[in-house]
Backbone bond lengths (Angstrom), bond angles and torsions (degrees), N, CA, C in turn:
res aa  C-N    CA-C-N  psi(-1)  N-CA   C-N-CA  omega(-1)  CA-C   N-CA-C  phi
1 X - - - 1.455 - - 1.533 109.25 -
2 X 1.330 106.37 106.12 2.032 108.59 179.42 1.239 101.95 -121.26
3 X 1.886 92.97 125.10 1.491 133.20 -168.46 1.423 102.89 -89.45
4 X 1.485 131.65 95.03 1.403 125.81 145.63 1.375 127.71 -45.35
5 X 1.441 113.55 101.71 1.257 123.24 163.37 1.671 126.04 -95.10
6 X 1.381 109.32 132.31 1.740 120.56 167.12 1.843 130.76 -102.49
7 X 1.099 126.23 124.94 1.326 119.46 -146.51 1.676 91.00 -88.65
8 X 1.193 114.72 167.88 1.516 112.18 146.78 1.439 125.99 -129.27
9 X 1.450 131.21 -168.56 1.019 139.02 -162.33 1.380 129.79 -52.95
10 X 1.256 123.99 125.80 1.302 148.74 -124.41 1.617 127.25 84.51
11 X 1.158 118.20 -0.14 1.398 117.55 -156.76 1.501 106.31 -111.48
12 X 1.886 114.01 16.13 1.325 139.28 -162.50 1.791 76.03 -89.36
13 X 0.862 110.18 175.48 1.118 144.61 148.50 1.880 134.62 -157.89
14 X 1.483 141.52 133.61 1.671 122.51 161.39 1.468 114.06 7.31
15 X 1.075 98.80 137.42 1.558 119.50 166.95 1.677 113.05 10.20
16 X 1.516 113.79 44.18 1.739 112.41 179.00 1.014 105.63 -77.27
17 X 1.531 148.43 -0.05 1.300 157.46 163.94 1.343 131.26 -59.33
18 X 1.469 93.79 -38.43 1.326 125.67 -176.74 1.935 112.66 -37.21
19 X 1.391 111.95 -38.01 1.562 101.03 -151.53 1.650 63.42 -98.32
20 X 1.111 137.03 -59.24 1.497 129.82 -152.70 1.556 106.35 -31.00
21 X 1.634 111.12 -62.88 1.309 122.18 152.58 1.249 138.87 0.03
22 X 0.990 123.95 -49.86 1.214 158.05 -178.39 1.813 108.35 -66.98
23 X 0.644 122.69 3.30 1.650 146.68 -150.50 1.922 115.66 -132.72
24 X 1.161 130.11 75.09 1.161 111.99 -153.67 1.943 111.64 -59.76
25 X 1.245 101.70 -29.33 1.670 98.58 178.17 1.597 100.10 -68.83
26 X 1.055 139.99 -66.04 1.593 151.93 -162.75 2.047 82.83 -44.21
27 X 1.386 114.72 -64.23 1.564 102.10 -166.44 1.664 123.56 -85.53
28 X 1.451 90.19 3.29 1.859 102.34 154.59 1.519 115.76 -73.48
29 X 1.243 95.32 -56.44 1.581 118.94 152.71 1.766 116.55 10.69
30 X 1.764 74.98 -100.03 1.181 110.42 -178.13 1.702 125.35 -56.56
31 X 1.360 108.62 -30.87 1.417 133.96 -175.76 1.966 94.93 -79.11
32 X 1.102 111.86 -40.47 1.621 105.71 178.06 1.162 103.25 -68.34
33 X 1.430 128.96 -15.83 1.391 129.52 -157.89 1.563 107.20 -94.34
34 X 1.413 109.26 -39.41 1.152 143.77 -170.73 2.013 97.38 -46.80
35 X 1.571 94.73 -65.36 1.615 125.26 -148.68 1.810 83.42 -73.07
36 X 1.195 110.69 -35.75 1.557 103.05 -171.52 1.584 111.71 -95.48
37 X 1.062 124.43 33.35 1.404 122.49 167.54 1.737 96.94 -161.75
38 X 1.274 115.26 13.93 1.300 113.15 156.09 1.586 115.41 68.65
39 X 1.230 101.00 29.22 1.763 112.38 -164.74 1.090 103.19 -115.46
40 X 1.821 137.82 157.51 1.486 115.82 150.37 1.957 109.62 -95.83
41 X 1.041 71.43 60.86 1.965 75.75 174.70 1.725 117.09 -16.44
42 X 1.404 111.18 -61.96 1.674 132.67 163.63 1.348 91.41 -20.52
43 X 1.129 134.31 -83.27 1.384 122.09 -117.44 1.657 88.04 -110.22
44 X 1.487 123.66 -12.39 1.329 119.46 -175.82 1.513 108.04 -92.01
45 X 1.423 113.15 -7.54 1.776 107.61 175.01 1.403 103.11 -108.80
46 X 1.902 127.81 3.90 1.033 111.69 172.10 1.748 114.61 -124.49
47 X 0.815 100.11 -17.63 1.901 118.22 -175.64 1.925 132.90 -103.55
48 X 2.225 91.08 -47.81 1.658 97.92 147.68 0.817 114.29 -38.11
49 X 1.825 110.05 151.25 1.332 128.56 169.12 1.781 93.44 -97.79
50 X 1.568 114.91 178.41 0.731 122.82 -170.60 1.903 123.03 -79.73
51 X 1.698 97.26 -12.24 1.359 104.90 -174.78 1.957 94.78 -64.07
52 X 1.688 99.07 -41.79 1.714 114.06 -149.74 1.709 88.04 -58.60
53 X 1.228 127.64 -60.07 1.573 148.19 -127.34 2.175 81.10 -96.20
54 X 1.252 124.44 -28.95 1.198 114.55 -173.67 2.037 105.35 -72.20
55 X 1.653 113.04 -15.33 0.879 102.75 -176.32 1.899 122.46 -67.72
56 X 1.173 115.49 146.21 1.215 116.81 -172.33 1.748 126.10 -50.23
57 X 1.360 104.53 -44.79 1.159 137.48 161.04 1.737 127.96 -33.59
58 X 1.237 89.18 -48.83 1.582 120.44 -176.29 1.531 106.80 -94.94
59 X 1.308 129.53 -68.45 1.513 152.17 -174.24 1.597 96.00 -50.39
60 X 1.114 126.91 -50.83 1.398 113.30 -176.39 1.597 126.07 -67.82
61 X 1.349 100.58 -49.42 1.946 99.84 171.58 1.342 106.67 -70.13
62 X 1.636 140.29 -13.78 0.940 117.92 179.62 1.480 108.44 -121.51
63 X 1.620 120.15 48.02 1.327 129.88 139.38 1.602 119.25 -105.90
64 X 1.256 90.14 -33.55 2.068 98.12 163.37 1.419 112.08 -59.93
65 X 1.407 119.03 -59.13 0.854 143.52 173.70 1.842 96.60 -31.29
66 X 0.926 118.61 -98.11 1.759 113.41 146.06 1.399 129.08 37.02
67 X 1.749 84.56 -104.92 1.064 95.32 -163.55 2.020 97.80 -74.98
68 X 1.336 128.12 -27.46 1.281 108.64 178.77 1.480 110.32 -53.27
69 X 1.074 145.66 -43.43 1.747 162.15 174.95 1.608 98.26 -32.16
70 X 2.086 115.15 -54.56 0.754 128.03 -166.50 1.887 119.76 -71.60
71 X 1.796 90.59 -37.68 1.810 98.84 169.26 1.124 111.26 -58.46
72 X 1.447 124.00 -48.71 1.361 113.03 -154.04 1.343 122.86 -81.36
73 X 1.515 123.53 -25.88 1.469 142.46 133.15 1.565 106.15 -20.29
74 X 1.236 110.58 -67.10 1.660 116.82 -149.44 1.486 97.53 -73.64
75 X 1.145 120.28 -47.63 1.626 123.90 -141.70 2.026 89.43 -103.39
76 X 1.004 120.12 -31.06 1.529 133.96 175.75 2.185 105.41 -23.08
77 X 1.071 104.35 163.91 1.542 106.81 -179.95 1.626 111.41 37.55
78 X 1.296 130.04 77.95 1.454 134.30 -163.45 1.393 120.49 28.33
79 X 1.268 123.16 15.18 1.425 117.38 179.97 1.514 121.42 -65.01
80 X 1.386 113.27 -2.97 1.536 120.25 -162.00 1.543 83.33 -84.24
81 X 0.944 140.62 -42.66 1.801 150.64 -155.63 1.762 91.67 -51.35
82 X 1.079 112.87 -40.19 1.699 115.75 -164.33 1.438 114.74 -96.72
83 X 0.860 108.12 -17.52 1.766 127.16 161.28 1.765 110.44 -50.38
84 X 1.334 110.06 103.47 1.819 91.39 -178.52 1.442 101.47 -107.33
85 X 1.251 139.83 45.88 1.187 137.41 -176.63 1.729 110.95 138.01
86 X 1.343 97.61 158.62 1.981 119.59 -174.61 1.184 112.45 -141.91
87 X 1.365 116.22 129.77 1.580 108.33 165.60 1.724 96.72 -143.28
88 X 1.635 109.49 -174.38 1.080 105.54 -147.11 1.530 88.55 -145.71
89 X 1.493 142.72 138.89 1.102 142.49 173.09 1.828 104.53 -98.93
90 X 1.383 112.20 117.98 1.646 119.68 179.31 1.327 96.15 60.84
91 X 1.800 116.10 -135.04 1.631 137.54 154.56 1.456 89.68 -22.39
92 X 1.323 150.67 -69.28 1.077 101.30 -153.76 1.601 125.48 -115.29
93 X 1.473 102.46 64.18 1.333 131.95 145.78 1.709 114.72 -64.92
94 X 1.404 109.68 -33.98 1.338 109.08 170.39 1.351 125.15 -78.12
95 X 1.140 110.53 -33.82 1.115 124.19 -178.44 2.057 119.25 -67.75
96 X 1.554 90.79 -38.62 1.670 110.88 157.77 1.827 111.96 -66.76
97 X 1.447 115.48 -31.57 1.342 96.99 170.07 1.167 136.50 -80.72
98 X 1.429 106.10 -19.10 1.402 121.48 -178.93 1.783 104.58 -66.35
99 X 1.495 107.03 -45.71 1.814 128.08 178.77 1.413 92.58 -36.15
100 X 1.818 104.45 -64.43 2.035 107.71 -153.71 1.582 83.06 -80.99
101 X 1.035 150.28 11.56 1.766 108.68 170.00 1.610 110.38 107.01
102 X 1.508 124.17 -12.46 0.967 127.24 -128.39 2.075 89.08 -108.73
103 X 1.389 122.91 -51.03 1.867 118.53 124.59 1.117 139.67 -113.72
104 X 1.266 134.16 170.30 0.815 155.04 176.72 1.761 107.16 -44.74
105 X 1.401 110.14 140.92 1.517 95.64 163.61 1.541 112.91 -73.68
106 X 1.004 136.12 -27.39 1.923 119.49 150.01 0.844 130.12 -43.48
107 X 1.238 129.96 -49.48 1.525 143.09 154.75 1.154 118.93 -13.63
108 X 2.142 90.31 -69.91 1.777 108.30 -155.99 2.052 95.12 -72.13
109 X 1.176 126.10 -23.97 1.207 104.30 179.91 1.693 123.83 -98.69
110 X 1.107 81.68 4.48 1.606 103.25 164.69 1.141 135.37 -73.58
111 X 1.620 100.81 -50.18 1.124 108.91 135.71 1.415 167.87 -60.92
112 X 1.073 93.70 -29.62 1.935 122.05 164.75 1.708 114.78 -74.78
113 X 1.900 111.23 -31.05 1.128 114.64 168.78 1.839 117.10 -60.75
114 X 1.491 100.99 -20.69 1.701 107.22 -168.65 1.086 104.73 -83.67
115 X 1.907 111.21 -46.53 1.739 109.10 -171.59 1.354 125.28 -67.20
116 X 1.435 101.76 -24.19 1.578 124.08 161.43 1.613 125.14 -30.92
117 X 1.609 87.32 -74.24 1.365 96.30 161.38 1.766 138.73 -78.32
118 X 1.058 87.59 -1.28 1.602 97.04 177.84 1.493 112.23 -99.61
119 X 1.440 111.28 -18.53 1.575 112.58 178.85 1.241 106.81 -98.73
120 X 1.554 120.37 -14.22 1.458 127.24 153.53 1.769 117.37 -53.71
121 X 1.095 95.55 -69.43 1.136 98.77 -168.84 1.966 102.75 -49.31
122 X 1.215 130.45 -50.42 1.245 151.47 -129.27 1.620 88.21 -79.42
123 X 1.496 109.50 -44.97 1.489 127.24 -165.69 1.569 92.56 -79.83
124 X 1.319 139.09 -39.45 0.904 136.13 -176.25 1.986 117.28 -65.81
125 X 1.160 107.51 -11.42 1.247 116.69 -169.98 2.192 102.75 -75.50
126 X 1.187 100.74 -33.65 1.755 108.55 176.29 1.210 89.65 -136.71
127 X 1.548 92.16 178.39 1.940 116.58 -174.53 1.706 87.33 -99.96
128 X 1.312 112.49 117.15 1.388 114.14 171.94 1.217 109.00 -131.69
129 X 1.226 132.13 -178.38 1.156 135.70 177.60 1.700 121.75 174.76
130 X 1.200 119.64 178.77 1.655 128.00 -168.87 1.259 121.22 -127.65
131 X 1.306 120.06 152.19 1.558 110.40 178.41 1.484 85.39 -156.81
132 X 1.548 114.19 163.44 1.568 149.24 -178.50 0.908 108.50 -89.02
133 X 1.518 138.74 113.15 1.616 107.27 -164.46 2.218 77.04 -137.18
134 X 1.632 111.60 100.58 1.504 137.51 166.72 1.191 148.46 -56.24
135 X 0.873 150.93 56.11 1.581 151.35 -110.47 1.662 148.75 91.57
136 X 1.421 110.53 -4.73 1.497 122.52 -128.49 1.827 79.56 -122.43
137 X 1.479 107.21 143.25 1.034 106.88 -155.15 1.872 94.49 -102.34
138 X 1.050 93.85 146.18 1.876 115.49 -144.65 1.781 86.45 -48.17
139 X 1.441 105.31 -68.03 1.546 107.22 -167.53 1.515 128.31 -68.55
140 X 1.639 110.98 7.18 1.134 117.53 177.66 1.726 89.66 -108.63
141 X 1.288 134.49 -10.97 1.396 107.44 -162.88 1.761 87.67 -97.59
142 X 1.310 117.23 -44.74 1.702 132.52 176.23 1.502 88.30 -27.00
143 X 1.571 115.81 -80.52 1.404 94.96 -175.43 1.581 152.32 -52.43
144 X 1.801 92.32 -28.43 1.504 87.96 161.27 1.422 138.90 -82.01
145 X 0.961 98.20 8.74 1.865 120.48 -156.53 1.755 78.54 -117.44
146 X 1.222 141.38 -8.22 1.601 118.49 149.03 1.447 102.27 -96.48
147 X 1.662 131.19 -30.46 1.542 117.92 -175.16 1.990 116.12 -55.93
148 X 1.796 89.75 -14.00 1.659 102.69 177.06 1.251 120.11 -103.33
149 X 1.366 111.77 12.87 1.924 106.74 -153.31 1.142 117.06 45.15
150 X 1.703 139.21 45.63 1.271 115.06 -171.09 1.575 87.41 -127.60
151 X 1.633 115.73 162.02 1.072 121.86 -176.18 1.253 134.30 -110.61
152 X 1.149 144.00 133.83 1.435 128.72 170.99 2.050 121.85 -50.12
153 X 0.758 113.72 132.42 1.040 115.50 -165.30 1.929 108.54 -125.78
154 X 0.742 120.09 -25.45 1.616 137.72 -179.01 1.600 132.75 -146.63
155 X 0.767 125.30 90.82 1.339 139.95 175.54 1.323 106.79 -60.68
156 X 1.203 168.77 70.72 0.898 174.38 -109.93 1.300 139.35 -140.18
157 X 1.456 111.21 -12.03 1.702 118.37 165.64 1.423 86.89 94.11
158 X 1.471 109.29 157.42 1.389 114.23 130.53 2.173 110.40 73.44
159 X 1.608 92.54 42.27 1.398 94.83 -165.19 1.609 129.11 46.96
160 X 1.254 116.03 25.61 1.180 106.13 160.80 1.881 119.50 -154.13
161 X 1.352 99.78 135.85 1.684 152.65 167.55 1.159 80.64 -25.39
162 X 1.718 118.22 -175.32 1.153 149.75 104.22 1.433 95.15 -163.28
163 X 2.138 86.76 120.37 1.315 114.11 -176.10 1.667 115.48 -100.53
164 X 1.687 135.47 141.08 1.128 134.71 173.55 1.665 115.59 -122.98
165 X 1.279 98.32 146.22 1.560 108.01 143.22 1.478 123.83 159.62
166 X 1.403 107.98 -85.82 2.083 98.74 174.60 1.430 79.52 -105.21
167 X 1.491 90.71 153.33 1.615 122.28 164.81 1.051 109.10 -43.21
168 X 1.588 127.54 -66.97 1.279 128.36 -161.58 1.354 113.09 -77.96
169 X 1.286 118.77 -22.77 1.837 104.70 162.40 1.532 105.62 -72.32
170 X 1.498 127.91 -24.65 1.611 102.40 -173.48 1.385 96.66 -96.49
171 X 0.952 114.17 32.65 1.645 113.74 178.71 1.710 101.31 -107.05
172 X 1.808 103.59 -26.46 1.621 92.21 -169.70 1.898 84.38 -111.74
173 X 0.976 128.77 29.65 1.250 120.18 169.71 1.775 110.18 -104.31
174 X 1.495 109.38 -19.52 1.210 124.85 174.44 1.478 103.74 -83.11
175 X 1.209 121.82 -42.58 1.818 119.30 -176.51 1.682 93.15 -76.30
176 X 1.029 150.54 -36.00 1.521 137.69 -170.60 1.886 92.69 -129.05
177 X 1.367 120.78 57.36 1.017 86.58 169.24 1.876 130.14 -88.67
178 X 1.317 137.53 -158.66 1.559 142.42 -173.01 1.484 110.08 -58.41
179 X 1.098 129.44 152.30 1.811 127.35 -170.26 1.353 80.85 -82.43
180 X 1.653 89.47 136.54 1.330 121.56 169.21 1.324 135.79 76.99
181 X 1.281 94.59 9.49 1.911 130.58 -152.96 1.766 91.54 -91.91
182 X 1.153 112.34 143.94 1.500 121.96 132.29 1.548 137.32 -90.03
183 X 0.992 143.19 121.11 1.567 125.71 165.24 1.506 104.38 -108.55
184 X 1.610 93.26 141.99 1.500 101.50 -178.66 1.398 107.43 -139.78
185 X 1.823 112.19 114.85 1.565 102.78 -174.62 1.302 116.61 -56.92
186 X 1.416 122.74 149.08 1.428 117.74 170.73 1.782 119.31 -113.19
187 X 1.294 114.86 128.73 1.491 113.82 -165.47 1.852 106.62 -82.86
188 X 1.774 87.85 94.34 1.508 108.96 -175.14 1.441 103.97 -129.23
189 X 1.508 101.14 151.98 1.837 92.05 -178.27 1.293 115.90 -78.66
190 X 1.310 120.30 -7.54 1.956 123.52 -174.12 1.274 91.30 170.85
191 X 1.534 112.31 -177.28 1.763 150.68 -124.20 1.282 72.89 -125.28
192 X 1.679 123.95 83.34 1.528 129.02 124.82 1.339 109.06 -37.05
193 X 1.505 102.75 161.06 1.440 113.64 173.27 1.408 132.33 39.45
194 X 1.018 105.57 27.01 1.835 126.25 162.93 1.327 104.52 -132.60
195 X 1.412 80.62 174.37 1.990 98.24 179.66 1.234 107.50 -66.40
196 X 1.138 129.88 -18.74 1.589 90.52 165.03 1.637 126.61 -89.08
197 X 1.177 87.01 53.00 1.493 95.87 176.69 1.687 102.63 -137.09
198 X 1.449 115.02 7.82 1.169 115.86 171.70 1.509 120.00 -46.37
199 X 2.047 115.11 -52.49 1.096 99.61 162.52 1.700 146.91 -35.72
200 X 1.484 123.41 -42.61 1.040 135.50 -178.09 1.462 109.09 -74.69
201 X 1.402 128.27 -35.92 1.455 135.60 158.98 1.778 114.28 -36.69
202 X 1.282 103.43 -48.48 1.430 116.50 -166.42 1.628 113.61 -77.73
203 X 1.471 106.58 -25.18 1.626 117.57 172.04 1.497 103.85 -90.90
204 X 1.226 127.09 -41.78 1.542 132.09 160.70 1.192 101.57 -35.31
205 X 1.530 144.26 -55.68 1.434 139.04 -136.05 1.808 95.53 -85.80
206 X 1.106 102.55 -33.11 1.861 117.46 -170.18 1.691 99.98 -81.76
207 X 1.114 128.54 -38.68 1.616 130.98 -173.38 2.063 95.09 -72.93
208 X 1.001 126.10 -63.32 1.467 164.88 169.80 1.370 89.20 -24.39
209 X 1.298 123.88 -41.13 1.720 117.68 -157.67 1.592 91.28 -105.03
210 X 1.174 123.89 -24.13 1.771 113.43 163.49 1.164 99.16 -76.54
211 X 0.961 164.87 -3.19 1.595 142.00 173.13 1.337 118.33 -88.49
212 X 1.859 130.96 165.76 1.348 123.40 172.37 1.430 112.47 -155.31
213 X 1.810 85.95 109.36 1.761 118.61 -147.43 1.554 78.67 -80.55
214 X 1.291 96.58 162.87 2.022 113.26 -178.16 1.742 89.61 -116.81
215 X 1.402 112.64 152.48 1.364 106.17 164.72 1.709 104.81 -80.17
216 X 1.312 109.35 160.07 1.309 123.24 -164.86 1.536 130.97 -78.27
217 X 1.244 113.76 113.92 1.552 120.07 -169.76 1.924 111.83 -69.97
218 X 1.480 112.30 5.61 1.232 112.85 174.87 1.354 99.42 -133.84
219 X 1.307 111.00 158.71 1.646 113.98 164.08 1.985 99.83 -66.97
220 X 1.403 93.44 136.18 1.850 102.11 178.09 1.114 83.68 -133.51
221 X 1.810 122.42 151.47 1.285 143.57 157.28 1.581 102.68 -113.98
222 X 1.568 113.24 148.25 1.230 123.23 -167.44 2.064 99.29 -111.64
223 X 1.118 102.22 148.01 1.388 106.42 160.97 1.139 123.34 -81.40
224 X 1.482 124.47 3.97 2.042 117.62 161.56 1.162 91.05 -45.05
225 X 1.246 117.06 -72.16 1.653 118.47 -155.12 1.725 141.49 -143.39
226 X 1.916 88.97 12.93 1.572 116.22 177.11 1.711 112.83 96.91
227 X 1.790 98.93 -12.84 1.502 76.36 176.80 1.450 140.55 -96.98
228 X 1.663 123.71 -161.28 1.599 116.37 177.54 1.736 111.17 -67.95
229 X 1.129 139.45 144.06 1.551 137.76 149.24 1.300 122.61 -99.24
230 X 1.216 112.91 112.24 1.055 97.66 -177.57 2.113 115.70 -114.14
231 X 1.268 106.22 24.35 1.351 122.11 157.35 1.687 117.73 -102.64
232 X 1.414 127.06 110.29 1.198 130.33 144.41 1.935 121.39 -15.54
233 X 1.425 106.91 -49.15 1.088 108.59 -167.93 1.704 114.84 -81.81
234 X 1.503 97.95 -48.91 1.587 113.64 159.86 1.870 102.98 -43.66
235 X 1.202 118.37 -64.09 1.756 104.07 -159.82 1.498 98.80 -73.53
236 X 1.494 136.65 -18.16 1.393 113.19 156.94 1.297 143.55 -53.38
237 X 1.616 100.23 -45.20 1.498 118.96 158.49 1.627 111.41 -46.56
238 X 1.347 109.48 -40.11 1.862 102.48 -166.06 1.253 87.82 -86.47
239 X 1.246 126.85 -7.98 1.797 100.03 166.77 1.459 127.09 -107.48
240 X 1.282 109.07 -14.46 1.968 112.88 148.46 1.470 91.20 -44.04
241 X 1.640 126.59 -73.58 1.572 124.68 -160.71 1.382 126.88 -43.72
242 X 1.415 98.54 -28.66 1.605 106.86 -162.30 1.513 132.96 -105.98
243 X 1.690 85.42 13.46 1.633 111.49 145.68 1.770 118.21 -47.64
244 X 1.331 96.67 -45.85 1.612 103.16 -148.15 2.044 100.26 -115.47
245 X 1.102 79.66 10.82 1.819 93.53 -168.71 1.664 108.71 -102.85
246 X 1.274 144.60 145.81 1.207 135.19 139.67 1.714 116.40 -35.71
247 X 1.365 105.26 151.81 1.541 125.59 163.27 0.938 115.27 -92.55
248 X 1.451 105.02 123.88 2.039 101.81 -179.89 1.259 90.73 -118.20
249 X 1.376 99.92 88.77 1.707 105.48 163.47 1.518 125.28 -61.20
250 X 1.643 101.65 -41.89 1.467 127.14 177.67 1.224 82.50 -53.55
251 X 0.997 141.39 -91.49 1.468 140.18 -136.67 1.768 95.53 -48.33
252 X 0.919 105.79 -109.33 2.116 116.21 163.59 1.552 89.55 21.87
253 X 1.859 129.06 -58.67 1.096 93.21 -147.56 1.552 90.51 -106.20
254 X 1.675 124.65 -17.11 1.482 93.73 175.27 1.959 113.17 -58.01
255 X 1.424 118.95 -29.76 1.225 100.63 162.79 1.201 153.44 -35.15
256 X 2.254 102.33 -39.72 0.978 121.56 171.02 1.878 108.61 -39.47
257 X 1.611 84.25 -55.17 1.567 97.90 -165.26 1.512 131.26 -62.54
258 X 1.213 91.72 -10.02 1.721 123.05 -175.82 1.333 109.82 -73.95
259 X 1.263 92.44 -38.28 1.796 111.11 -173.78 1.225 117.64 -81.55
260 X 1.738 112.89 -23.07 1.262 101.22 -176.15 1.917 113.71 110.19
261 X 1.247 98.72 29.22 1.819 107.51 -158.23 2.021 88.77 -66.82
262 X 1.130 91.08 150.76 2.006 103.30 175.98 1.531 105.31 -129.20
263 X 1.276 105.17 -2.15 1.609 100.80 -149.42 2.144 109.93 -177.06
264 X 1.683 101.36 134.10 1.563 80.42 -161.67 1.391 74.76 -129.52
265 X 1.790 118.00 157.29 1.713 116.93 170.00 1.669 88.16 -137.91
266 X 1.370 96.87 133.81 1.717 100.18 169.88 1.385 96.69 -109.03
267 X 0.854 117.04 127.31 1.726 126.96 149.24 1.563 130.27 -49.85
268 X 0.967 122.84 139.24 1.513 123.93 179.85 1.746 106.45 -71.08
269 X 1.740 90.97 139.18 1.489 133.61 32.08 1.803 92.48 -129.36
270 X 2.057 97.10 106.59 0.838 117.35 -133.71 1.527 86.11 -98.64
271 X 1.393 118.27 -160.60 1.914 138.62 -148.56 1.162 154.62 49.05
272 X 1.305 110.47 25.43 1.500 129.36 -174.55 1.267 80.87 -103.46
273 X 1.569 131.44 -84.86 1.770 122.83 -148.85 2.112 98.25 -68.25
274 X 0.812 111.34 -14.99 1.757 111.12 -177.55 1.684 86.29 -64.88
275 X 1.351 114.72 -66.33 1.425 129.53 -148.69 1.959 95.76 -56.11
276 X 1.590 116.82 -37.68 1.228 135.40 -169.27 1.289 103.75 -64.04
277 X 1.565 107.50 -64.71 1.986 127.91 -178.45 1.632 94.74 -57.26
278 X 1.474 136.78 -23.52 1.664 98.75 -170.13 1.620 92.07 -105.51
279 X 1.515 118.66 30.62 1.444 112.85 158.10 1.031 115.24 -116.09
280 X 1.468 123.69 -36.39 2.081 128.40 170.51 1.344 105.62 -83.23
281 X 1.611 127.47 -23.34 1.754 117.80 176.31 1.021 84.70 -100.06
282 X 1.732 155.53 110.43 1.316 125.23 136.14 1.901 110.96 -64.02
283 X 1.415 104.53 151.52 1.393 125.33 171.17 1.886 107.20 66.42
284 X 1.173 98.48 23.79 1.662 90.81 171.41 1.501 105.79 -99.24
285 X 1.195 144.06 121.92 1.082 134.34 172.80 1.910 120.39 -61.84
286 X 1.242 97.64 164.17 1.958 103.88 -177.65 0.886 105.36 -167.86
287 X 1.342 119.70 165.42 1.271 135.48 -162.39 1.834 107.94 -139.53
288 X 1.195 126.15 130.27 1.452 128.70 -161.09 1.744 85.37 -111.32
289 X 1.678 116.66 107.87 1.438 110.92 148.82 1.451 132.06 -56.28
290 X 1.456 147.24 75.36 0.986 131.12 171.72 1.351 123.35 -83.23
291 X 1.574 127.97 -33.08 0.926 129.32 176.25 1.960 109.79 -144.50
292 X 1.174 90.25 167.10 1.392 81.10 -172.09 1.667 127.35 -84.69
293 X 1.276 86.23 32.23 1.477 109.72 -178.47 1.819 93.75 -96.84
294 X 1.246 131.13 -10.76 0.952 142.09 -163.85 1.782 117.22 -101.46
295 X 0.988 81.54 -12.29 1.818 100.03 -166.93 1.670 110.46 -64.37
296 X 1.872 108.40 -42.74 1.332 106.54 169.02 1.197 133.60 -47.40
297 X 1.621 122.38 -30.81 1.428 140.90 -159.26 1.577 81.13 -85.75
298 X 1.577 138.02 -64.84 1.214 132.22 -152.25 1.474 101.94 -74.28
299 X 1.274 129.44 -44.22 1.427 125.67 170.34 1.794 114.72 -54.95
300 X 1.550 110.81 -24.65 1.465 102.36 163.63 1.500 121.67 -61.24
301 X 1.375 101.37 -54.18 1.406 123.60 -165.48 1.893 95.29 -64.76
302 X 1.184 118.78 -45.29 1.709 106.76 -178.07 1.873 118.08 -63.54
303 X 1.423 102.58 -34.84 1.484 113.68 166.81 1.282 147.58 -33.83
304 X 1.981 88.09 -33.42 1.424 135.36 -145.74 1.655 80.88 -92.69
305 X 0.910 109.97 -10.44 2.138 104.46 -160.67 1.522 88.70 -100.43
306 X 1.467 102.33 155.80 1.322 116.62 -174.21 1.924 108.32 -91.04
């Protein structure tokens, strides 16, 4: 059973576009992608620096942007048949819906172009921010992360947090943080997945009601709460929600495991959820798309299924 996985934001890195590029269909591709969300995607996954591409605005259509480049490669010549499921980490929950059937790739960057800007703007309203917080034992950090007002924001598998909110509480959560804990700031523009992202939820809900989601031709698991959806209309709604919601990544993947996972593929611009799965799956093998030099290993690994 091989679990398509999609990363989200942060998982950009400089010019990772670059070899995709290289490809005249992949940068036709990308250039249609470009014109319909009003971005120059091109030149921001190969030429941006990392300050430009960290912006919220930008970073989101061009991780969808991505990983769609990456489905259609992977799953291409009946390969979708061996695929037993998709999910999507944050942003790329969209990017997993577009995979199961659930929109359109117009849609999905249509959409990702809006949340972009709406979680921009939203983050822009206070100084917020995120940190990794590694080791720290769940019910001792829950509590300090209310003695700060700060929120959980990522569930993450694999001993690790990711906590949000004002600067200056994750500033004193890092000077005293949980025994045994790490905190590690993370260079994000604001407190995803909390309320202060309510604004961007509320412009999401109005974009969300012009669209017309299909129910899903793959099994997808959602990060509300790890499980299967099997309504189109339901997993749109949980992703207006899940602006302003924690990520239960953990959850997604004890599901994986529930199910029976043999096999994990992240999509580009891939290694954050690989790096996650070989600490909550031990001994499942995966494959990290970064470039499409990478594609053979994942076309092995889908083969491999009966």
């Amino acid at each position: 059973m091989i679990v398509v996985v999609c990363p989200g934001q942060g998982s950009q890195t400089p010019g990772f576009l670059a070899p995709w590029l290289e490809r005249p269909d992949f940068a036709a591709e990308l250039a249609d992608m470009s014109e319909a969300v009003g971005i120059d995607l091109q030149a921001h996954g190969t030429q941006s620096d990392a300050d430009t591409i960290r912006d919220t605005a930008i970073a989101q259509p061009l991780i969808v942007a991505a990983g769609l480049l990456t489905l259609r490669a992977l799953l291409a010549d009946g390969r979708r048949s061996a695929v037993a499921g998709i999910a999507g980490h944050s942003v790329g929950e969209i990017t997993a819906a577009a995979g199961a059937g659930i929109l359109s790739a117009a849609d999905a960057v249509r959409f990702v172009r809006e949340r972009g800007t709406a979680m921009a703007r939203a983050a822009a309203l206070e100084p917020t921010g995120m940190s990794a917080v590694i080791g720290a034992d769940e019910a001792e950090l829950l509590g300090r992360l209310a003695e700060l007002d700060l929120e959980p924001a990522n569930f993450n598998g694999g001993g690790q947090i990711v906590v949000a909110g004002a600067l200056g509480a994750l500033g004193a959560l890092a000077e005293t943080p949980p025994s045994r804990a790490r905190v590690i700031p993370l260079q994000v523009a604001g407190a995803f997945h909390t309320r202060y992202m309510r604004p961007a939820r509320e412009q999401l809900a109005s974009v969300a009601a012009g669209l017309a989601p299909h129910d899903p031709t793959l099994p997808i698991w959602t990060n509300h709460d790890g499980s299967r959806v099997s309504s189109g209309a339901r997993f749109l709604e949980l992703l207006v929600g899940q602006v302003a919601s924690p990520v239960r990544w953990d959850l997604c993947m004890q599901s994986f495991a529930d199910a029976g996972v043999t096999g994990i593929i992240e999509v580009a611009p891939a290694g954050a959820l690989v790096g996650l799965a070989k600490r909550a799956l031990k001994g499942v093998p995966s494959v990290a798309i970064k470039t499409p030099d990478d594609l053979p290993a994942a076309w092995a690994l889908l083969e491999q299924q009966p």
